[in-house]
PDB file of N, CA, C and O in Angstrom:
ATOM      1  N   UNK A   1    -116.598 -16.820  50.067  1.00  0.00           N
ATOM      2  CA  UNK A   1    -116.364 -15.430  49.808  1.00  0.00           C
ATOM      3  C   UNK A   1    -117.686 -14.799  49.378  1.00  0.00           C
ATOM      4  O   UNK A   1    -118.484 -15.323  48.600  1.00  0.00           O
ATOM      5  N   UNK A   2    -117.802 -13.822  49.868  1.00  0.00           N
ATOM      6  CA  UNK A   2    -118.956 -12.848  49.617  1.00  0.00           C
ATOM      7  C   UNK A   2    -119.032 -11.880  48.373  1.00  0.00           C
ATOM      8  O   UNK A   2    -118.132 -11.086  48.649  1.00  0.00           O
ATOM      9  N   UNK A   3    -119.464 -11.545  47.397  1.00  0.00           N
ATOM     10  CA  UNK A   3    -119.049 -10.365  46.956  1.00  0.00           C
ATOM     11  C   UNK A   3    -120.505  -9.270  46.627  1.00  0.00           C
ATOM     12  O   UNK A   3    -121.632  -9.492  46.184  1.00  0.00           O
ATOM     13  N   UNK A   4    -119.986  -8.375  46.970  1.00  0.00           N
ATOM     14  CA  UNK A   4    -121.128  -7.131  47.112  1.00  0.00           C
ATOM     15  C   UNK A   4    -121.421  -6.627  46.283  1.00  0.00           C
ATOM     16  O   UNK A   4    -120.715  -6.578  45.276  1.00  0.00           O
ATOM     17  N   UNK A   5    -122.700  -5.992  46.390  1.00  0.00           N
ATOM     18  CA  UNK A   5    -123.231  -5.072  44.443  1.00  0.00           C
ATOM     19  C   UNK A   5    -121.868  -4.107  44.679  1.00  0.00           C
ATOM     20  O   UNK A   5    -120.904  -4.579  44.078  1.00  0.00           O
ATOM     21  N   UNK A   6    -121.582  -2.949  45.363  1.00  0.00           N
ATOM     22  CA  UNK A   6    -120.300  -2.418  45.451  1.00  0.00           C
ATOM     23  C   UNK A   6    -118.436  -2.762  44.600  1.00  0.00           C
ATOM     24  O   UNK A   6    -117.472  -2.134  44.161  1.00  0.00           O
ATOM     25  N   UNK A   7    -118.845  -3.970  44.784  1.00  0.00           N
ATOM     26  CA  UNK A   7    -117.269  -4.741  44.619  1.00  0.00           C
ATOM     27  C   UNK A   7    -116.721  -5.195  45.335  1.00  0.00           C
ATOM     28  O   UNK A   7    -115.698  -5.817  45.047  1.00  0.00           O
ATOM     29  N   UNK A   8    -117.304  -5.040  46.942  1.00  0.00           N
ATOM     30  CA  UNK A   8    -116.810  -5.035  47.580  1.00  0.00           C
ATOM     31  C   UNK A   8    -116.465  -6.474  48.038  1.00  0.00           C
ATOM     32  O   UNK A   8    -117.466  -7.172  47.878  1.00  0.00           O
ATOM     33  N   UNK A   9    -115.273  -7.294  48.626  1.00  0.00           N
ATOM     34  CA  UNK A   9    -115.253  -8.631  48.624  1.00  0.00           C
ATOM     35  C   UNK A   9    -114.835  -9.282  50.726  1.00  0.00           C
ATOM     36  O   UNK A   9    -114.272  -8.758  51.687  1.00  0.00           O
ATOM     37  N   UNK A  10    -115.350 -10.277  50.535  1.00  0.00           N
ATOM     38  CA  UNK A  10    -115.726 -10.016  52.219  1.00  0.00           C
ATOM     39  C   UNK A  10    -115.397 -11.681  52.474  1.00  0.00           C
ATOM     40  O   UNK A  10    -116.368 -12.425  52.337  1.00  0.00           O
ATOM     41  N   UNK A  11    -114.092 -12.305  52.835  1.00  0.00           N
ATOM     42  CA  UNK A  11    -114.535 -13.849  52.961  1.00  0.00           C
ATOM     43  C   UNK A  11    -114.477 -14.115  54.383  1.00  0.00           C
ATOM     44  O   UNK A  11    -114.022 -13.309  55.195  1.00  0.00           O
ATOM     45  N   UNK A  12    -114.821 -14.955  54.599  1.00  0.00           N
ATOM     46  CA  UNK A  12    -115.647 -15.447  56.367  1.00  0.00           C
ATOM     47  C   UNK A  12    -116.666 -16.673  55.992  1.00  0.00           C
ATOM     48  O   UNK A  12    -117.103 -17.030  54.899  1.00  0.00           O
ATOM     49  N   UNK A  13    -116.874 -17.174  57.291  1.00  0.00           N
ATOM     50  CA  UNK A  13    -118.024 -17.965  57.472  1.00  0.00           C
ATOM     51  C   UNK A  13    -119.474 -17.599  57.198  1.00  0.00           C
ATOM     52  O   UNK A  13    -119.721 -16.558  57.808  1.00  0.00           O
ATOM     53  N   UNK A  14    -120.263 -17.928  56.695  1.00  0.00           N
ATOM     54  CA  UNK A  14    -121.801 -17.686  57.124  1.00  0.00           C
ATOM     55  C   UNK A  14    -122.122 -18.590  57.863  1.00  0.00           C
ATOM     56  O   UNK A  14    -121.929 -19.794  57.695  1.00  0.00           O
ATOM     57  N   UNK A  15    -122.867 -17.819  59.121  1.00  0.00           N
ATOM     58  CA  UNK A  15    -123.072 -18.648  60.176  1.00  0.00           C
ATOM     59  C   UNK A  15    -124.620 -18.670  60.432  1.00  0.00           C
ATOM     60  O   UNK A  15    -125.121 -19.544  61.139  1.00  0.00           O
ATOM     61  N   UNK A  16    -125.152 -17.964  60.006  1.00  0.00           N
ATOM     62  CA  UNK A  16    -126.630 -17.771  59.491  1.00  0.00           C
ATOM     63  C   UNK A  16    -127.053 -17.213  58.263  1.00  0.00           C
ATOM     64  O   UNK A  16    -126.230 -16.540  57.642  1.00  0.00           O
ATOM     65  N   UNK A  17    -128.063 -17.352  57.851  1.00  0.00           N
ATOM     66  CA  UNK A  17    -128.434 -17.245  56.404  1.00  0.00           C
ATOM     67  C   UNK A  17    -130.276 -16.917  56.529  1.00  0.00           C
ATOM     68  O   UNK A  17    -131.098 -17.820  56.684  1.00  0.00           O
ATOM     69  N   UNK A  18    -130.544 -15.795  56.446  1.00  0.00           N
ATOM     70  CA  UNK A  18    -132.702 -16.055  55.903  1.00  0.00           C
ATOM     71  C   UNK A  18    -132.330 -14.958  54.536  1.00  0.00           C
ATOM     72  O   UNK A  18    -131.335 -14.561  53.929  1.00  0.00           O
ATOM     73  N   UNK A  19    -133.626 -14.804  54.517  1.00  0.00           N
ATOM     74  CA  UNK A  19    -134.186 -14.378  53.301  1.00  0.00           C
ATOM     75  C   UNK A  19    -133.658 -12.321  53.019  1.00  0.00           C
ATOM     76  O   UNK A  19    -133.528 -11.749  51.937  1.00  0.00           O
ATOM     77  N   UNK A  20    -133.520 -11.862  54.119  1.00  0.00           N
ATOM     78  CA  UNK A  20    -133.046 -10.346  54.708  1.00  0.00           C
ATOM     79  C   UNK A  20    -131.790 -10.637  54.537  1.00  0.00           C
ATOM     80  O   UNK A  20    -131.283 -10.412  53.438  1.00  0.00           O
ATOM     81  N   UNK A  21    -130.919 -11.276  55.735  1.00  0.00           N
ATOM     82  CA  UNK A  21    -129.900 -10.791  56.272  1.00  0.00           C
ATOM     83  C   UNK A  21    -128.734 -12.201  56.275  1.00  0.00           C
ATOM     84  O   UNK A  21    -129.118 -13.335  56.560  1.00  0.00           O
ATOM     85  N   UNK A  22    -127.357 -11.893  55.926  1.00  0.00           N
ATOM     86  CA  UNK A  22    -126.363 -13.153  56.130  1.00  0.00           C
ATOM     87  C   UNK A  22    -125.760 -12.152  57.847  1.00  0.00           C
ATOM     88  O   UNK A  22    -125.850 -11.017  58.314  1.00  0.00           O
ATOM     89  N   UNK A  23    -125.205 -13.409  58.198  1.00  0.00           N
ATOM     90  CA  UNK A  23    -124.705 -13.228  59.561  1.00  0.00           C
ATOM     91  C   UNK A  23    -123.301 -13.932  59.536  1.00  0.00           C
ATOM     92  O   UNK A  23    -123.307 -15.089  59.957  1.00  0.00           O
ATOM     93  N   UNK A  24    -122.075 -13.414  59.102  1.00  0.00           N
ATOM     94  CA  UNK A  24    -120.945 -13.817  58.648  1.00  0.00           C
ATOM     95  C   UNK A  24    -120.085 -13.754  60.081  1.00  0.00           C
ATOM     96  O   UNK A  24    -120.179 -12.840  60.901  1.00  0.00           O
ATOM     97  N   UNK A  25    -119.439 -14.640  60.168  1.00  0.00           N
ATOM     98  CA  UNK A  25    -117.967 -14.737  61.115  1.00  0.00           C
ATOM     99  C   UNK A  25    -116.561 -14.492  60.254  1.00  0.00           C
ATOM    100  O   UNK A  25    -115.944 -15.411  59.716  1.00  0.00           O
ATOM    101  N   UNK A  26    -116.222 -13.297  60.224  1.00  0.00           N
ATOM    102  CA  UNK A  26    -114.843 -13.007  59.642  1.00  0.00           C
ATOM    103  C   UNK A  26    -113.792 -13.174  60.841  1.00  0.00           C
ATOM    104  O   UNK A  26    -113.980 -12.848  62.013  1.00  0.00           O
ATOM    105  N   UNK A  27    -112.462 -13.847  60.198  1.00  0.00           N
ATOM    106  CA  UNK A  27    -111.723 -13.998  60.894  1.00  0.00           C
ATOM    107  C   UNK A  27    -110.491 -12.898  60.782  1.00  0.00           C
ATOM    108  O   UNK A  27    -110.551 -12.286  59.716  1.00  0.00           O
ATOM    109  N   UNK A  28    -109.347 -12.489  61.661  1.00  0.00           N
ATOM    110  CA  UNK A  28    -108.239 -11.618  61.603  1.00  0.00           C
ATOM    111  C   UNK A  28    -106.667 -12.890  62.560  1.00  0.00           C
ATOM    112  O   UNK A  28    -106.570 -13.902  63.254  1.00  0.00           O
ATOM    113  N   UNK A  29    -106.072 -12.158  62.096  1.00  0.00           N
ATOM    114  CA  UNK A  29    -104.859 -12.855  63.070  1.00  0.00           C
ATOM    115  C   UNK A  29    -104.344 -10.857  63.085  1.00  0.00           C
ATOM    116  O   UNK A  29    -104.523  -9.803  62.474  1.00  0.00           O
ATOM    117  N   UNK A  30    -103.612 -11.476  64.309  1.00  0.00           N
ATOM    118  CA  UNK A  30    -102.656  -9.899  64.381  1.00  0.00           C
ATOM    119  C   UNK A  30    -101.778 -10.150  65.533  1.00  0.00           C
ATOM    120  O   UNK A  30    -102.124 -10.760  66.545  1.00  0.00           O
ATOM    121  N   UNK A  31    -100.161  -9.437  65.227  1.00  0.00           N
ATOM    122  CA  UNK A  31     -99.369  -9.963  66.024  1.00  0.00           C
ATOM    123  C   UNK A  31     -99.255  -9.892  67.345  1.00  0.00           C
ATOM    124  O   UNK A  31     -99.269  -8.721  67.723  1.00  0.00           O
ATOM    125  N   UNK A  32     -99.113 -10.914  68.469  1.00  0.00           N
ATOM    126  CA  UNK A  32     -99.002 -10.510  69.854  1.00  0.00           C
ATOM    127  C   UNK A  32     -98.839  -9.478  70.282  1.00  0.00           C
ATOM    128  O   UNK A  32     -99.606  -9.038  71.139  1.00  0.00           O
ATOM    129  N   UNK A  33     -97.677  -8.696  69.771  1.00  0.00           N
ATOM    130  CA  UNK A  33     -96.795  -7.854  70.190  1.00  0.00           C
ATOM    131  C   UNK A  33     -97.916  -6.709  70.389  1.00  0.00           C
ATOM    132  O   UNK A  33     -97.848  -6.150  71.484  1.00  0.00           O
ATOM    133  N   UNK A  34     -98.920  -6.270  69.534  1.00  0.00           N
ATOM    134  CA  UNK A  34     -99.834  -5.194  69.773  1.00  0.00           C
ATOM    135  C   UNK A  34    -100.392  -5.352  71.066  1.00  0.00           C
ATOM    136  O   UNK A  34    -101.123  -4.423  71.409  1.00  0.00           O
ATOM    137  N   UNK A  35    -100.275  -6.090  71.712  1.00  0.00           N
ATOM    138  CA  UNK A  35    -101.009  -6.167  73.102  1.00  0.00           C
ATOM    139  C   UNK A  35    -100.649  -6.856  74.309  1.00  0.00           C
ATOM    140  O   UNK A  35    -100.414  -8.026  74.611  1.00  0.00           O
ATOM    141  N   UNK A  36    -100.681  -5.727  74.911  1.00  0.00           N
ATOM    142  CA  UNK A  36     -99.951  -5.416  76.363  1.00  0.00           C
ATOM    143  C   UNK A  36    -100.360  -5.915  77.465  1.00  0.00           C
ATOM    144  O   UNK A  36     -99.582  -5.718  78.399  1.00  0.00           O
ATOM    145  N   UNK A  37    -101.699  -6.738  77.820  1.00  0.00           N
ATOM    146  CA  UNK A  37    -102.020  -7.410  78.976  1.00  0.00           C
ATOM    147  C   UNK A  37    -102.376  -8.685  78.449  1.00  0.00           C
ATOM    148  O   UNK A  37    -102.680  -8.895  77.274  1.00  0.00           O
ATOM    149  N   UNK A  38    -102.319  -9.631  79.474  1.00  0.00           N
ATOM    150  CA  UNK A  38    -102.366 -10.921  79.467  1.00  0.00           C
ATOM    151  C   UNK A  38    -104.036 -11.365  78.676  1.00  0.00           C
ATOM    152  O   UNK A  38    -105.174 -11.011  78.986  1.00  0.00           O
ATOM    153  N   UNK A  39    -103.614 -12.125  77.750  1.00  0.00           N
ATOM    154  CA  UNK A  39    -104.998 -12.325  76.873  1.00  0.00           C
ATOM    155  C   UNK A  39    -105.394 -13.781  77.296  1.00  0.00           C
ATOM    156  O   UNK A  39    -104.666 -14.589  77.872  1.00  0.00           O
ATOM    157  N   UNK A  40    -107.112 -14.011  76.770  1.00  0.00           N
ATOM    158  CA  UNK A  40    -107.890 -15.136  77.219  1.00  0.00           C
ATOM    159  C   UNK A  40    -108.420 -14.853  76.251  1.00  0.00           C
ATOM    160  O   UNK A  40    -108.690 -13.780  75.713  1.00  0.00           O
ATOM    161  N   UNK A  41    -108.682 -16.536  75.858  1.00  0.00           N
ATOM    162  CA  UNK A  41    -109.823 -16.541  74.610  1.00  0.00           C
ATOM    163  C   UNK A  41    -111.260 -16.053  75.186  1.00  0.00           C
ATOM    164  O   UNK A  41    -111.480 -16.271  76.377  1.00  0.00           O
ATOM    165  N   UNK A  42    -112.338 -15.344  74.334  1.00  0.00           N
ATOM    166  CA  UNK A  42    -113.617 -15.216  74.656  1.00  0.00           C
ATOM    167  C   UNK A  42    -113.013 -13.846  74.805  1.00  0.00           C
ATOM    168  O   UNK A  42    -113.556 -13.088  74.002  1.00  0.00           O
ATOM    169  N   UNK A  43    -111.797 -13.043  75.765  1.00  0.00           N
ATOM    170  CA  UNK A  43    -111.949 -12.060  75.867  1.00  0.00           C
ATOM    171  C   UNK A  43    -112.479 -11.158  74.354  1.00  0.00           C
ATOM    172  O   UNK A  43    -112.540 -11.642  73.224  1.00  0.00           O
ATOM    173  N   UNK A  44    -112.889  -9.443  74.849  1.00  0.00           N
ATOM    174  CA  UNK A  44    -113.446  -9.007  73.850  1.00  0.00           C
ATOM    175  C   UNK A  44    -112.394  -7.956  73.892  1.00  0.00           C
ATOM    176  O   UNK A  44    -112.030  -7.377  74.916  1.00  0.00           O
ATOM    177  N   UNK A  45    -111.811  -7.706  72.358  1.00  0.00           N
ATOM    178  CA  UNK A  45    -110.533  -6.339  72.861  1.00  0.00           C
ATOM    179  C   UNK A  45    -111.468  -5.099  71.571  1.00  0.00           C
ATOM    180  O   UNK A  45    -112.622  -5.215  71.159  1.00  0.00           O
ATOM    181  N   UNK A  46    -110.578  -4.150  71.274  1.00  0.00           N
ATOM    182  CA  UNK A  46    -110.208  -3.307  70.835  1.00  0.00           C
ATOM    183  C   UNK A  46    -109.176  -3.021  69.715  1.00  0.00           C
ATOM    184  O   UNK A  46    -108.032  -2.802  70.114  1.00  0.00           O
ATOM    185  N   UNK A  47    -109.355  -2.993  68.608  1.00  0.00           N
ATOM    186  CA  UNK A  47    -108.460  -2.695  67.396  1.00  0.00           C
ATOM    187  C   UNK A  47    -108.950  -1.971  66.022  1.00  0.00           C
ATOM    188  O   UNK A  47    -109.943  -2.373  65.414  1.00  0.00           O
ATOM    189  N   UNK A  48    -108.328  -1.098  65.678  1.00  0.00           N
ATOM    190  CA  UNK A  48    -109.454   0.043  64.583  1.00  0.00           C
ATOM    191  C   UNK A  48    -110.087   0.453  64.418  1.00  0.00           C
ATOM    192  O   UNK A  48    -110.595   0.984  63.430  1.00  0.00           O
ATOM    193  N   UNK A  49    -110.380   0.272  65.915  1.00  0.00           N
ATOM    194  CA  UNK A  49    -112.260   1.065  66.794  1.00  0.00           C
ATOM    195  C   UNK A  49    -112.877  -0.058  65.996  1.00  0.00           C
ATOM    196  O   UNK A  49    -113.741   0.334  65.212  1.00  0.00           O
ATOM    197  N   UNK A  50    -112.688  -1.129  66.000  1.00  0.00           N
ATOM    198  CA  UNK A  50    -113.851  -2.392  65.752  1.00  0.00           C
ATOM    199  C   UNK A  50    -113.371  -3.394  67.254  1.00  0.00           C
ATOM    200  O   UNK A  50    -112.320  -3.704  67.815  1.00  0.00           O
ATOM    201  N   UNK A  51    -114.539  -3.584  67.404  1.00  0.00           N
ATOM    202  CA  UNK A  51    -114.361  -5.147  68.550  1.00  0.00           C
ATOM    203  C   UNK A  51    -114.020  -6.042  67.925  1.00  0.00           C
ATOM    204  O   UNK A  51    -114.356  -6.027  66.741  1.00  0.00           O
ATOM    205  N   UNK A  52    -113.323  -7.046  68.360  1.00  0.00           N
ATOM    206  CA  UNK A  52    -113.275  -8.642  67.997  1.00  0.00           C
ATOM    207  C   UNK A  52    -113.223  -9.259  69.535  1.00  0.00           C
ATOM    208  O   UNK A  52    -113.309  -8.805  70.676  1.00  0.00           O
ATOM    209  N   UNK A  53    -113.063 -10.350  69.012  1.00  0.00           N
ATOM    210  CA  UNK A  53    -113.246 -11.543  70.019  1.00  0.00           C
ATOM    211  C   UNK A  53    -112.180 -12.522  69.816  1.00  0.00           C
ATOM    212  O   UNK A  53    -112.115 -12.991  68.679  1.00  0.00           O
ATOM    213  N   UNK A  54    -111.295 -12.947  70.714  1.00  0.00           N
ATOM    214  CA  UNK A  54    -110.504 -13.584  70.727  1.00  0.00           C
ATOM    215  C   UNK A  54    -110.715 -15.394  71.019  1.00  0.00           C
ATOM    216  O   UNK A  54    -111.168 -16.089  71.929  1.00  0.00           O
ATOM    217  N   UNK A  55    -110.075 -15.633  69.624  1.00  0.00           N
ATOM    218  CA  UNK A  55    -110.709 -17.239  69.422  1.00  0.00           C
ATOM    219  C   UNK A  55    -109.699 -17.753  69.825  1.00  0.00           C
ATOM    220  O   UNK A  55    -110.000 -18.663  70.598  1.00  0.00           O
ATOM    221  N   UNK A  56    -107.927 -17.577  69.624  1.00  0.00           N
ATOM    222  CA  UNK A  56    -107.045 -18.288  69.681  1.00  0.00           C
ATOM    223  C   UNK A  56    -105.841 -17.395  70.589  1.00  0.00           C
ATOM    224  O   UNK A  56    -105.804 -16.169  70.478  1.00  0.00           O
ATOM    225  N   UNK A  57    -105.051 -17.995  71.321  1.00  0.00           N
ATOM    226  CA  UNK A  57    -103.762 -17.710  71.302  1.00  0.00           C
ATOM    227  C   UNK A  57    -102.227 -18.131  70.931  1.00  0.00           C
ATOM    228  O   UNK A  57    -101.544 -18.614  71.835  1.00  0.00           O
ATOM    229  N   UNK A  58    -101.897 -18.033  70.169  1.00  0.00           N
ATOM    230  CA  UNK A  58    -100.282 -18.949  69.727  1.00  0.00           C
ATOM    231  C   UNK A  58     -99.690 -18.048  69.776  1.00  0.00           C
ATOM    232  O   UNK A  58     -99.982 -16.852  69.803  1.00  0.00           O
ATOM    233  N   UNK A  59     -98.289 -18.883  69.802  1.00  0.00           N
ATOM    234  CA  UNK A  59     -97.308 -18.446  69.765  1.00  0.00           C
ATOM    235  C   UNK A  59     -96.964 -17.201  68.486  1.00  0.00           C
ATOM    236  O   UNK A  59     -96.704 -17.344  67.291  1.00  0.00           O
ATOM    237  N   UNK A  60     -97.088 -16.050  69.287  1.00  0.00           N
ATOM    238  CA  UNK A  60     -96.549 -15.133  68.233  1.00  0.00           C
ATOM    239  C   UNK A  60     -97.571 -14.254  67.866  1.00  0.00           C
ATOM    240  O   UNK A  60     -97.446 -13.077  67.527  1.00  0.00           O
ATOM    241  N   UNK A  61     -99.005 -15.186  67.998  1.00  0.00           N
ATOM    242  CA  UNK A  61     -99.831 -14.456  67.186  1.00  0.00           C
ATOM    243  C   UNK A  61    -101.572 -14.665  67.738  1.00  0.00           C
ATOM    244  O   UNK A  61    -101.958 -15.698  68.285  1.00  0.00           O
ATOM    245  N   UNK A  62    -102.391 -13.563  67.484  1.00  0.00           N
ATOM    246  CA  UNK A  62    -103.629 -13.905  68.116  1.00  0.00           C
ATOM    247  C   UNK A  62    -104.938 -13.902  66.636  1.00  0.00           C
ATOM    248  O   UNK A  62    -105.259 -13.033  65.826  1.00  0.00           O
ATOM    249  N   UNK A  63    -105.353 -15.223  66.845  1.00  0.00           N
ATOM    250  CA  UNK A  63    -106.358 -15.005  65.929  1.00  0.00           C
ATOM    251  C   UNK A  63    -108.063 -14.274  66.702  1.00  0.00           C
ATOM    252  O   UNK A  63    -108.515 -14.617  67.795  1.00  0.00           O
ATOM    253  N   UNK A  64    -108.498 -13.577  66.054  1.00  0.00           N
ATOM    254  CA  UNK A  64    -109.649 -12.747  66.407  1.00  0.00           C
ATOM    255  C   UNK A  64    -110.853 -12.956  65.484  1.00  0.00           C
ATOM    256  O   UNK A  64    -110.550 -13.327  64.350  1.00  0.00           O
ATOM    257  N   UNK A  65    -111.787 -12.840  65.665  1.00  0.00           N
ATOM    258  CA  UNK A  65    -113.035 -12.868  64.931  1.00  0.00           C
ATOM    259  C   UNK A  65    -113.917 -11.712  65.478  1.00  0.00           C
ATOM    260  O   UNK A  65    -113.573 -11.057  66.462  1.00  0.00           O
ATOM    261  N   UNK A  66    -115.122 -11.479  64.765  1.00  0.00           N
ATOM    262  CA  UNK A  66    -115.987 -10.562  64.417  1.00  0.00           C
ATOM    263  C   UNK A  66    -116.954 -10.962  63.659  1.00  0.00           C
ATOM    264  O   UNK A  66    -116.754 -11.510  62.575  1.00  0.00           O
ATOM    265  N   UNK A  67    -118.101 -10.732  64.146  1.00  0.00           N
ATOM    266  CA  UNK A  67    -119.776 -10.936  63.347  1.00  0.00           C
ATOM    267  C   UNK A  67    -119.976  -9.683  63.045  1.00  0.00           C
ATOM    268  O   UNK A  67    -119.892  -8.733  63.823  1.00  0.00           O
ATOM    269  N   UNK A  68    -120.438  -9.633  61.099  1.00  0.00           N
ATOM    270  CA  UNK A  68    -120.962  -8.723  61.051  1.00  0.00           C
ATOM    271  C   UNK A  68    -122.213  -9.217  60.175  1.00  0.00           C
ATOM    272  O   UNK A  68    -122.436 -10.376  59.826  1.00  0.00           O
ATOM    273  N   UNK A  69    -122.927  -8.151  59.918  1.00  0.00           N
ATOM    274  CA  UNK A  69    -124.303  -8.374  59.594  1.00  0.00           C
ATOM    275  C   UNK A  69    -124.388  -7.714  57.973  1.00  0.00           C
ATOM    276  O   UNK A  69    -123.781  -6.736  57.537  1.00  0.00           O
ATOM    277  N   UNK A  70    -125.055  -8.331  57.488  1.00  0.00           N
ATOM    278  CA  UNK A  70    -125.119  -7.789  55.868  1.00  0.00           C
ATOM    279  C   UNK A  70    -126.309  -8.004  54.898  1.00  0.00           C
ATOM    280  O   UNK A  70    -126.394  -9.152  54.461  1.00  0.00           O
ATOM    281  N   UNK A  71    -127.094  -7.258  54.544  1.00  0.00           N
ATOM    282  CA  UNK A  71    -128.433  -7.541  54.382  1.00  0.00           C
ATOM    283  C   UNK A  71    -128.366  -8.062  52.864  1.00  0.00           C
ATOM    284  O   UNK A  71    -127.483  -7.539  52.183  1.00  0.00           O
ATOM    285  N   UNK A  72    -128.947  -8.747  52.419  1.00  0.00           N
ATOM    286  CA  UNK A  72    -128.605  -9.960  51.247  1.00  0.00           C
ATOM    287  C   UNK A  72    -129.227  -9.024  49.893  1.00  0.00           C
ATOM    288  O   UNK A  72    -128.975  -9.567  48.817  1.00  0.00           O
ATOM    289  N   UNK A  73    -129.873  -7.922  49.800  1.00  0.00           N
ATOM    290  CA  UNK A  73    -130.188  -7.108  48.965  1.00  0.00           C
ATOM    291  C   UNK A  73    -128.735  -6.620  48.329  1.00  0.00           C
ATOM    292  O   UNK A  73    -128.591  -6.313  47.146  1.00  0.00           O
ATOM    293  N   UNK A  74    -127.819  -6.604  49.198  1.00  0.00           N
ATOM    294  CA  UNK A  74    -126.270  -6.071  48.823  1.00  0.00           C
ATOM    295  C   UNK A  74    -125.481  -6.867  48.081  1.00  0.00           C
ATOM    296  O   UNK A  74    -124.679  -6.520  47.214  1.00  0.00           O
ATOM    297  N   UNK A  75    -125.849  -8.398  48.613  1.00  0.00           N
ATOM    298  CA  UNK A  75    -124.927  -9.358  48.089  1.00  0.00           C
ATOM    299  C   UNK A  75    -125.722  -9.318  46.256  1.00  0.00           C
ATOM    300  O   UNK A  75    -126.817  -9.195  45.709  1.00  0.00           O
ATOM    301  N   UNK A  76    -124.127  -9.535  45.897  1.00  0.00           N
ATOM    302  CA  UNK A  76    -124.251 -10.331  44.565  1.00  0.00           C
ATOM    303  C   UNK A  76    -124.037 -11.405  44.507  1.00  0.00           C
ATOM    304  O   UNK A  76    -124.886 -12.146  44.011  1.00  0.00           O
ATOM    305  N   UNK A  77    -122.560 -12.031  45.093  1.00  0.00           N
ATOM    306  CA  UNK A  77    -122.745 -13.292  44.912  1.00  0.00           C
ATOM    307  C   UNK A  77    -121.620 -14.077  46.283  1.00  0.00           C
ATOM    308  O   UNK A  77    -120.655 -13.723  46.960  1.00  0.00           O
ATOM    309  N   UNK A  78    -122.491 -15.314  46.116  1.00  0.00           N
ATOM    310  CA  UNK A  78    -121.618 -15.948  47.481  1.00  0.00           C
ATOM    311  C   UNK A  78    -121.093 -16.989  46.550  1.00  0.00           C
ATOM    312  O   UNK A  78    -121.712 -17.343  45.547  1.00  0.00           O
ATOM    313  N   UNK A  79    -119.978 -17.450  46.893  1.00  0.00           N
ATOM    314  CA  UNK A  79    -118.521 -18.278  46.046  1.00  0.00           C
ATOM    315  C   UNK A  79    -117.964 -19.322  47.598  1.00  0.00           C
ATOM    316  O   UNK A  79    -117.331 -18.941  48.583  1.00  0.00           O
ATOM    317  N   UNK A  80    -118.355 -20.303  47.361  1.00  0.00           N
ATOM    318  CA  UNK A  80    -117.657 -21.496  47.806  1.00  0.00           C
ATOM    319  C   UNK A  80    -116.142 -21.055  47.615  1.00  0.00           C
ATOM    320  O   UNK A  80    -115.658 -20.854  46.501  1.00  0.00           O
ATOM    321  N   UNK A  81    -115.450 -20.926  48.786  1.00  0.00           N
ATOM    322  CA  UNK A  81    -113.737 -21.465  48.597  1.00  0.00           C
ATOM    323  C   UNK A  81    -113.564 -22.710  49.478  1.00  0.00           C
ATOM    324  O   UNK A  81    -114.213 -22.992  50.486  1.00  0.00           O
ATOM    325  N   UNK A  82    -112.384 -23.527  48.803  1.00  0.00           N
ATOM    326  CA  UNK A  82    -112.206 -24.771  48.720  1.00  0.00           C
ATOM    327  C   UNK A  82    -110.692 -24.801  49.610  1.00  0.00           C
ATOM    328  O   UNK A  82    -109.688 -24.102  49.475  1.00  0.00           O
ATOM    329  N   UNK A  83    -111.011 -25.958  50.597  1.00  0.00           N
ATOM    330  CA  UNK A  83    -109.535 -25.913  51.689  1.00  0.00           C
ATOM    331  C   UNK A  83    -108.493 -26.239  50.704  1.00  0.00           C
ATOM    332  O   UNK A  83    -108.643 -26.887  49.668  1.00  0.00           O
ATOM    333  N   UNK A  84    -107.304 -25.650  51.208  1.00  0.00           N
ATOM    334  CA  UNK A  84    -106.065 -25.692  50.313  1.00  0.00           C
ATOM    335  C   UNK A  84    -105.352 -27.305  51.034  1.00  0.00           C
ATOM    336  O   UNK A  84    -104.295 -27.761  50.598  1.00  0.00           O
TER     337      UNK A  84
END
């Protein structure tokens, strides 16, 4: 988990890390039902006027991801979470 001088709290992967900038992979799930043509992973869709990228398809439900970029002057603090 990320948390920002703001408050703001952000958990995802860091998938890169320098001295400027973290390069985070946040993940989403959201239900099938929002979408109306036949999906493929890799495809790139449309939702809240943000892109994601489609990592998964199951039953019921599509998990999505998104890279965003965040310059480390912002961060306050990064927090290890631990698999349940």
């Amino acid at each position: 988990m990320i948390e920002l001088q703001d408050g703001q709290r952000i958990t995802g992967e860091i998938v890169k890390m320098d001295q400027k900038m973290l390069k985070v992979k946040v993940i989403a799930l959201a239900p099938i039902t929002l979408f109306s043509s036949t999906l493929k992973i890799g495809d790139k869709i449309k939702l809240n006027d943000e892109e994601f990228t489609i990592e998964d398809v199951v039953e019921g439900g599509v998990k999505l991801s998104k890279l965003i970029f965040i310059e480390r002057k912002n961060v306050k603090a990064i927090k290890k979470i631990e698999s349940i």
